[in-house]
Structure formats: structure tokens, C-alpha cells
C-alpha positions in Angstrom: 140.8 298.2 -122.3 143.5 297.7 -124.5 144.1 293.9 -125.2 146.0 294.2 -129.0 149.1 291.7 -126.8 146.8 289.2 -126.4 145.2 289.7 -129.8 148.6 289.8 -132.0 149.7 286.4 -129.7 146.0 285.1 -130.9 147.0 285.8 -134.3 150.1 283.9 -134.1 149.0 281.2 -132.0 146.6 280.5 -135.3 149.5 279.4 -137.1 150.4 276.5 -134.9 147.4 275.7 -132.5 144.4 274.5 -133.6 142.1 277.3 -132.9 144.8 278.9 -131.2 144.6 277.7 -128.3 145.0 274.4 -126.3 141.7 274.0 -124.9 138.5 274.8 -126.1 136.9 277.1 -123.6 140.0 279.2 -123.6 139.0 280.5 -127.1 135.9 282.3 -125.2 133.5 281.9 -128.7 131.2 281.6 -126.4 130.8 284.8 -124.4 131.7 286.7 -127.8 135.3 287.5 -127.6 137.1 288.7 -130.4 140.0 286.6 -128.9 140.8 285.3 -126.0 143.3 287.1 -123.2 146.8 285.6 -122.9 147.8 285.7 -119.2 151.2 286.7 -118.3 151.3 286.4 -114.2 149.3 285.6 -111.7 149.8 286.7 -107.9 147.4 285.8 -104.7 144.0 286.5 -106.0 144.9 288.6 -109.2 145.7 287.7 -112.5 147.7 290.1 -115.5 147.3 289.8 -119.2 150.0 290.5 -121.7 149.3 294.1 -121.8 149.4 294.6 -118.4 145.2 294.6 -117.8 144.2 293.4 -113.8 141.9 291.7 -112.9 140.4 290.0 -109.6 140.2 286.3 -110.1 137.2 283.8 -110.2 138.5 281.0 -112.3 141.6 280.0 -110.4 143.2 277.5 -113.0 139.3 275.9 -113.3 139.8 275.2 -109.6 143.5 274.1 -108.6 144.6 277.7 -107.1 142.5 277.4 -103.9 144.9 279.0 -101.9 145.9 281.7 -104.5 148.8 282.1 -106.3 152.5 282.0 -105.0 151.8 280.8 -101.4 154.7 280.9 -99.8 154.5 276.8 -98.6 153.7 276.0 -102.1 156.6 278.0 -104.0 159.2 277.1 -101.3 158.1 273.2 -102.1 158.8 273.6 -105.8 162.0 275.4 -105.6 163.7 272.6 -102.9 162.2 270.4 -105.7 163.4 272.1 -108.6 167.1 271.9 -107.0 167.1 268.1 -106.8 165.3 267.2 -110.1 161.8 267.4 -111.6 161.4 263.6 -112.8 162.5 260.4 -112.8 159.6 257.9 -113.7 161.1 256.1 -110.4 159.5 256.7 -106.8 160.3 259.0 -104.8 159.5 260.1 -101.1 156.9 263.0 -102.6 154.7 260.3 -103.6 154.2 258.6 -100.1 153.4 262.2 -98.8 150.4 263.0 -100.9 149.2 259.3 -101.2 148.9 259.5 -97.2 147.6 262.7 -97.5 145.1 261.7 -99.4 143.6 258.9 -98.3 143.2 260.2 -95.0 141.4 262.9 -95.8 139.2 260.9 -98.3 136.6 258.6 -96.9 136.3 256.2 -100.1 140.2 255.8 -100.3 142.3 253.3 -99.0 144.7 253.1 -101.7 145.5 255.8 -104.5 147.1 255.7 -107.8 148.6 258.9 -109.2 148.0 259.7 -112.9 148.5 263.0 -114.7 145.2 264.8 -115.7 141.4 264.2 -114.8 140.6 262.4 -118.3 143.5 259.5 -117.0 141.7 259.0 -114.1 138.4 258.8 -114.7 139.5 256.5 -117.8 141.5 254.2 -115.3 138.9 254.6 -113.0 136.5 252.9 -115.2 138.9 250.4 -116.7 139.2 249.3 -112.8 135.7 248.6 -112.4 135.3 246.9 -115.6 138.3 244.4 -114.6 137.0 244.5 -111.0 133.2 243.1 -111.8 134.0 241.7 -115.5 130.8 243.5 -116.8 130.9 246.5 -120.0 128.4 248.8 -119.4 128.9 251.9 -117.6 126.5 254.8 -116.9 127.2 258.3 -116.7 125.1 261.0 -116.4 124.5 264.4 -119.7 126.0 266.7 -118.8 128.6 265.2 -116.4 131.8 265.8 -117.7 134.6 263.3 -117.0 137.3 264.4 -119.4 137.8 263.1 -123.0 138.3 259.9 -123.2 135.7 258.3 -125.8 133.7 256.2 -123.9 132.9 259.4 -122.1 132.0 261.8 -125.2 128.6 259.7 -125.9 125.2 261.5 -126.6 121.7 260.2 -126.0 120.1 258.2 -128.0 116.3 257.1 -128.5 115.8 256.9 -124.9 117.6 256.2 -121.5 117.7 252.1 -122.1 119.4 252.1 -125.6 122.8 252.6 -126.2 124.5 256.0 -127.0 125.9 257.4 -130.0 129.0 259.5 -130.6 129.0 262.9 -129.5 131.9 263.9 -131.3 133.9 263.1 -134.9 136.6 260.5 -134.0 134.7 258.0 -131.8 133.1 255.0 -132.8 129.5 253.7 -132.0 131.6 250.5 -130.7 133.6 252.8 -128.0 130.3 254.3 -126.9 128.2 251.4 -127.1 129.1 250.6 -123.8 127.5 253.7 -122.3 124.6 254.3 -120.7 123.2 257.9 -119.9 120.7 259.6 -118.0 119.6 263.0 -116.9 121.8 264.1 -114.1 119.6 263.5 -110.8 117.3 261.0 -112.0 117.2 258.4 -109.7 114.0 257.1 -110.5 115.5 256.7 -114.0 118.5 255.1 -112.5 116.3 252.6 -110.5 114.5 251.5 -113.8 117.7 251.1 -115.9 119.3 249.2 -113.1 116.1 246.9 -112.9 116.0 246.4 -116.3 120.4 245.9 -117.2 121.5 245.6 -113.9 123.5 242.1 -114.3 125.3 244.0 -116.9 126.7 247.0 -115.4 130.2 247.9 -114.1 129.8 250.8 -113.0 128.4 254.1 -112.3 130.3 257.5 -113.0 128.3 260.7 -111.4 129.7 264.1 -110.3 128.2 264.4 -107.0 127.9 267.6 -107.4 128.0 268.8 -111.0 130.3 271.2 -112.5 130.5 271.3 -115.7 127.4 272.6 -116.8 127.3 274.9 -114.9 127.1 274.3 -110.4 124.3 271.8 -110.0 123.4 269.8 -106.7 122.4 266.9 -106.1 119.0 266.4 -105.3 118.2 265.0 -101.9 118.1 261.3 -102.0 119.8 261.0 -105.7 123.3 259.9 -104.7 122.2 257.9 -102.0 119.8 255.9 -105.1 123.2 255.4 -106.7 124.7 253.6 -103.5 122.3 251.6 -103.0 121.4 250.5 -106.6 125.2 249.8 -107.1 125.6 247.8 -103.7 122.4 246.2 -104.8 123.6 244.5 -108.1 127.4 244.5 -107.5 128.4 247.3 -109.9 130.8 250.4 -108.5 130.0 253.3 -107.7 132.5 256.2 -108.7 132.7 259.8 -107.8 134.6 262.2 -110.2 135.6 264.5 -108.1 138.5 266.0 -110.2 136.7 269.6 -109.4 135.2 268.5 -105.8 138.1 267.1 -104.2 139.1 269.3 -101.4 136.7 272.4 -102.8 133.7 271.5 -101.4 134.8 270.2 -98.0 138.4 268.3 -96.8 137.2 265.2 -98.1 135.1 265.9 -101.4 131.5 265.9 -102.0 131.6 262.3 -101.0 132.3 264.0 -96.7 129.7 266.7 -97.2 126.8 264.4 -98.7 127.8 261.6 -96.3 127.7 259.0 -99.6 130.9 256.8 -99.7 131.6 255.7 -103.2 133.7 252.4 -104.3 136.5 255.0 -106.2 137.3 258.3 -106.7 139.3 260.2 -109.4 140.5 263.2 -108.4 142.6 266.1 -109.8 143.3 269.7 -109.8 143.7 271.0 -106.1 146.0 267.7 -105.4 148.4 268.9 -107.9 148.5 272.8 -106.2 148.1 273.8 -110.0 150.6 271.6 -111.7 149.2 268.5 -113.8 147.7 265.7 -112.2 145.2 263.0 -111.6 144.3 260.4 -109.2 142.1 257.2 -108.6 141.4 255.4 -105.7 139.2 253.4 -103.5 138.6 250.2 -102.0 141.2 248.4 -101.2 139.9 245.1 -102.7 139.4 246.9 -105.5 142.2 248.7 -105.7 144.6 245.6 -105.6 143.1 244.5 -109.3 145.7 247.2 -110.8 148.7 246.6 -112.2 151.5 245.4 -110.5 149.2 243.4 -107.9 146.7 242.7 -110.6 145.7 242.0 -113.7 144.0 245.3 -115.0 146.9 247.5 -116.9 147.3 250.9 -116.2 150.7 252.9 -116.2 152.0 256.5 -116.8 155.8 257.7 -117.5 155.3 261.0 -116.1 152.7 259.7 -113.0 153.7 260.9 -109.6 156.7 263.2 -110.9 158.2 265.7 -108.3 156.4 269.1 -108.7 153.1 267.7 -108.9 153.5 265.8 -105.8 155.3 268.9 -103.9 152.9 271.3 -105.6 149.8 269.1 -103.9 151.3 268.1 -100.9 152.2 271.6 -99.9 148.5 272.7 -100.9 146.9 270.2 -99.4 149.0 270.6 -95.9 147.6 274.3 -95.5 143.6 272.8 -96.4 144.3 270.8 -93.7 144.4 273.7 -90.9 141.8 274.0 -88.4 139.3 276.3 -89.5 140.3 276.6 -93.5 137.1 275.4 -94.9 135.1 277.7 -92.8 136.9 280.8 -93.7 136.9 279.5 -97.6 133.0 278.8 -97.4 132.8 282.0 -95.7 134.4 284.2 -98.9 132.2 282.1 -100.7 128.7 283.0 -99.4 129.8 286.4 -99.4 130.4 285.8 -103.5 127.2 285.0 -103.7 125.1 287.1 -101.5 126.6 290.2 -103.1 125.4 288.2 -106.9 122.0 287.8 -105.5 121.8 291.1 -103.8 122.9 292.6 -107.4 120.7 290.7 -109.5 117.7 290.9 -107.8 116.3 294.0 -108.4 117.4 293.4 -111.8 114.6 292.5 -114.8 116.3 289.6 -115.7 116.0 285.8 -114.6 118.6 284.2 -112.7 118.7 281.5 -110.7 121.9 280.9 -107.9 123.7 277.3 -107.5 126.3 277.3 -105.0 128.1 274.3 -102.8 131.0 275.4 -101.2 133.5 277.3 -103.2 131.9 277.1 -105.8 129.1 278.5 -108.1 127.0 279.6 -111.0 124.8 282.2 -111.8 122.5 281.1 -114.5 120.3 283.6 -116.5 117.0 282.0 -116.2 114.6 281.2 -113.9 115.0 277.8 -111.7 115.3 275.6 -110.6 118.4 274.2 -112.2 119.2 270.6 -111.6 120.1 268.6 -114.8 121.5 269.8 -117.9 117.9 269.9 -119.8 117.3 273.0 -117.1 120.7 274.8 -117.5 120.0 274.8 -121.5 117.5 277.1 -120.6 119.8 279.6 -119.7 120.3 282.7 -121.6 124.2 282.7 -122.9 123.7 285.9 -124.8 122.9 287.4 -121.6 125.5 285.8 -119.6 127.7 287.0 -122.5 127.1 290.2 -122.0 127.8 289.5 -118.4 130.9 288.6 -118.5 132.4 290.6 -121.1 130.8 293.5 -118.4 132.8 291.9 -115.4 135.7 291.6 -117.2 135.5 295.4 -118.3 135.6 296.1 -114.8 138.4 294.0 -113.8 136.9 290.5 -112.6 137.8 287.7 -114.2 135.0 284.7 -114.7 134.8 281.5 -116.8 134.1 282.1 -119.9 130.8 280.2 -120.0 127.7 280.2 -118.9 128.5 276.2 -118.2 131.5 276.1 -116.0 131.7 277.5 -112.3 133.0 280.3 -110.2 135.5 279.0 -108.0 136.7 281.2 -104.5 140.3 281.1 -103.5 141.3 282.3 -100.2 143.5 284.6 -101.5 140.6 287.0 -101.8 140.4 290.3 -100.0 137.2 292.1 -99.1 138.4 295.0 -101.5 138.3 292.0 -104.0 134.9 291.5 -103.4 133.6 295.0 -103.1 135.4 295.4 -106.7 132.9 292.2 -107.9 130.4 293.3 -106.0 130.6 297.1 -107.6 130.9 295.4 -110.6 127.4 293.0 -110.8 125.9 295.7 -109.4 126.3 298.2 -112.6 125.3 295.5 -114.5 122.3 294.7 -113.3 121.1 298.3 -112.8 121.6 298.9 -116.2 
């Protein structure tokens, strides 16, 4: 497979990127690339590199391309867009359209505020809840990812009561010192912590259903822990679902697990694959943010044009009788054709779907915090991938992250995967 395009754009990319590239996955250090693949078009449920390599499609933009890429209703949006202007920092109509979409397909949202990328919501999001209860603590969950904002990039410290330290050069003990973590799906460590800080804490961040180390459910009972601790001692209760949100069902993981949070941050799919972000919730609560209240939070770019045709057009074709049936439907067939490869296989894997979305993880389960998908093998998964992508399907390059199922995909798509794990696994 000839890839020296994307290697001599690597090379040059080095010269003004850090790293070369502007995110960190995207280098693919991780599953042993030499460099990672520059993409030069994309077209239902295939991608193209710059030399011209194929490949079937299991990343989808880290989740916005649900439908595929250039669906008719989504490409007719942006051109009528694209004709009458692309920004304005004013309001326009497009903004009314999504908003209603959105809140009523979401069950915790009554009111919505459009931002521009996951990290501004989830930041906003917590800035609500701080202003909303006048507490400082938050908890979040390792392994939870809820962008980049510092309060967010705190590690563990001496146990799950004390206060966390920095997890990355650049952030203060002071910006973290306000963090509280746990191991994702502990509610009985939740119910201590809330018994002994309660009084003090804002809120509570959790993917419901966890994405970003790799796919990892909730345990029965854990969000429903969370509801009740945070209706309990007044804190809120938010869902990031910037991966979620219209994936695992219509409304979130927040329809499917019946849980109703106090906000939600979403992103990705609302924005059909153009930047964007978006909390909401309560009204009551919702009415604290600036212009009708005192808790600041603005964004020149927020709401602009294409995002808001991009994500209304997308989210109009979810809405379809039957969608989420057909999408769950590719999905199980992703995954029975994984297990079917890797079981007569020597190596240990363990399966973590919900919805349209999924990991395989090299070692045995089950997997349900981060301290259980450490014990993956990456070397193995590395070998994995760079196999899958030598046969023409494209994953996320880490072990961490999730396989996501667009309905663009054909059943000669997945025959190709299929094919593919197979002669893997038999090796």
C-alpha cells in the first residue's frame, strides 16, 4: 500500500503543526504508524487518502457522519447556505430549527445553547451548574473524557475523597482542585463521596455510556445512583453526550437508559460534521445564563449557518420512522461478524457494543471502568488495525476510542470487514 502522499504531507506538516497534526490521535503513535494518512475525500461510507488508497469507513469523523458522507439533504442544505452567507454572529432562522429540533427529541432539554465544539460545552455546562447551585466541586468520572478544558484534565490522587492533581503540563493544582474523580461505574463510591462532601458539590459530569476509553456501559443501577444522589443533595446531574447524542438512540443515552439528567452537552452528529457544541437542560436552570442570567457564557462563531443547516438537515433524516432500527441493525451485524472472527481465534477479547457503537478490546472481560480497559493488549490491537487497514477498513486508531456505524454502509462493506477480521484472527 503505497502511502509516500500522505508521508511527504507528514513531513511538511512537521514544519508548522506541532506534531503534525491538529489533534493527537490523528498522529496514530499508538497503533505504530510511521505516519499518519492524510484524507483527501470522503463519499457515503468510503474514505480516499492522498494517494488514492480506499477504504470502508468505521470512524466516521469520531461519530458526526452517521448518515455517510454527501447525503443529498445535507449537501443541498449547505449549498442554499453557502449562497446567502456562512456567518454573521447575529441570529438567524437556522438556529430556531435545530434548537426545536433538539429539544424535542431530547428528554432533559427545554432550552439549548449552541456553542462550537464538545470542550465549550461541557465547560459551559459546568460553569452553569456552578452558578446554578453556588457550590465548586464537580465530579467526573477516569476515564470519562469531556474535552480539554483544565478542570477536566485532572488525575487521581491518594484516594477518591482527596482532591486531584494535574494530568497534564499547563494546569494548575488550583484549576483541578475542584475535581473530584472516581472509577467510571462506581456507585457505591459515588454514594460514599456524596455522604461524606455532598453540601459541597455542583455537579456531576458522567458519560452515560462511555466512549473514550474505549465503548463501556453502564452498569445496571449506576446512572440511576447518580440521579438520585444528585436530587438528593441539590447538585446537577449532567450527561456528556457529545458522542451519544443521536447515536445510541433519537434522544441520547439519557432515552435508552430511561435516566433524565438536569443538562446535557452535546456535539458532533448536531452539527452533520461541521463544528459544534451544545448545552442544555432545565429550564430553571437554563435561565441562569447570560442574557437572562448572571452566569457568562458567549461565543462569536456560536450558532453560525453551516453548522446549524449541516445539523438540522442530519438530524431531519434521524428523525424518520424506522432509522434507528435499520442503524442498530448494521450495527449488530458489525459486531457479530467481530465475534464470529475472533472467536476461534487464541487471543482474548472482550465485545462492548450500545447502539452504533463499539469496541473490541484485546483481553479478557469484563470491561467496565478504565482500570479494566488498561488491561487491554494495544500491541495486539496495533497489529489489528494496521491489518484492517491493509485490507481496506478504516478504524480508530486506538485501542481507546470506538467504532462508530453509519448507514451509509452496504452489506459488501461489511463482508469486506468481515473478510478482513477473519484473516486476522486465523492467522
Amino acid at each position: 500500500m503505497d502511502t509516500s502522499t500522505s508521508q511527504r504531507l507528514y513531513e511538511e506538516a512537521l514544519k508548522y503543526i506541532p506534531g503534525g497534526v491538529n489533534s493527537p490521535v490523528r498522529a496514530m503513535k499508538s497503533v505504530g504508524m510511521p505516519h499518519p494518512l492524510f484524507i483527501a475525500r470522503a463519499r457515503d461510507a468510503h474514505i480516499w487518502d492522498a494517494d488514492g488508497n480506499e477504504y470502508v469507513d468505521f470512524v466516521s469523523s469520531w461519530g458526526p457522519m452517521i448518515l455517510g458522507w454527501g447525503h443529498p439533504q445535507v449537501l443541498g442544505r449547505l449549498h442554499e447556505v453557502l449562497e446567502d452567507g456562512t456567518s454573521f454572529g447575529a441570529p438567524t432562522a437556522l438556529e430556531v430549527e435545530l434548537a426545536r429540533l433538539i429539544c424535542a427529541a431530547v428528554p432533559s432539554i427545554e432550552l439549548v445553547r449552541m456553542v462550537n465544539s464538545g470542550t465549550e460545552a461541557t465547560m459551559s455546562a459546568v460553569r452553569a451548574a456552578r452558578g446554578f447551585t453556588g457550590r465548586d466541586k464537580i465530579v467526573k468520572f477516569v476515564g470519562c473524557y469531556h474535552g480539554h478544558a483544565d478542570a477536566f484534565l485532572a488525575a487521581a490522587g491518594s484516594g477518591v475523597l482527596t482532591l486531584s492533581l494535574p494530568d497534564s503540563p499547563g494546569v494548575t493544582r488550583a484549576t483541578t482542585a475542584d475535581t473530584l474523580l472516581l472509577e467510571y461505574n462506581d456507585g457505591e463510591g459515588l454514594e460514599e463521596l456524596f455522604a461524606e462532601r455532598g453540601e459541597e458539590i455542583a455537579a456531576v459530569i458522567v458519560e452515560p455510556v462511555a466512549g473514550n476509553m474505549g465503548v463501556v456501559p453502564p452498569r445496571p443501577g449506576f446512572l440511576e445512583t447518580a440521579r438520585a444522589l444528585c436530587t438528593a443533595y441539590g447538585a446537577v446531574l449532567i450527561f456528556d453526550e457529545v458522542i451519544t447524542g443521536f447515536r445510541v438512540a433519537w434522544g441520547g443515552a439519557q432515552e435508552r437508559f430511561g435516566v433524565v439528567p438536569d443538562l446535557t452537552t452535546l456535539g458532533k452528529i448536531i452539527g452533520g460534521g461541521l463544528p459544534v457544541g451544545a448545552f442544555g437542560g432545565r429550564r430553571e436552570l437554563m435561565e441562569t445564563v447570560a442574557p437572562l442570567g448572571p452566569t457568562y457564557q458567549a461565543g462569536t462563531l456560536s450558532g453560525n449557518p453551516l453548522a446549524m443547516a449541516a445539523g438540522a438537515a442530519t438530524l431531519s433524516v434521524l428523525s424518520e420512522p424506522g432509522t434507528y432500527e435499520r442503524l442498530e441493525a448494521l450495527a449488530d451485524r458489525v459486531a457479530a461478524a467481530l465475534r464470529d472472527a475472533a472467536t476461534p481465534g487464541e487471543r482474548p477479547f472482550t465485545l462492548n457494543q450500545v447502539g452504533a457503537m463499539m469496541t473490541l478490546f484485546f483481553c479478557d472481560g469484563p470491561v467496565e471502568s478504565f482500570a479494566d480497559a488498561r488491561r487491554a493488549d494495544t500491541a495486539a490491537f496495533a497489529a489489528f488495525y494496521r491489518h484492517m487497514l491493509k485490507h481496506g477498513v478504516y478504524l480508530a486508531p486506538s485501542q481507546f476510542e470506538s467504532t462508530m456505524v453509519s448507514l451509509a454502509l452496504t452489506a459488501d462493506d461489511l463482508a469486506k470487514a468481515a473478510d478482513a477480521a477473519a484473516s486476522f484472527f486465523a492467522r
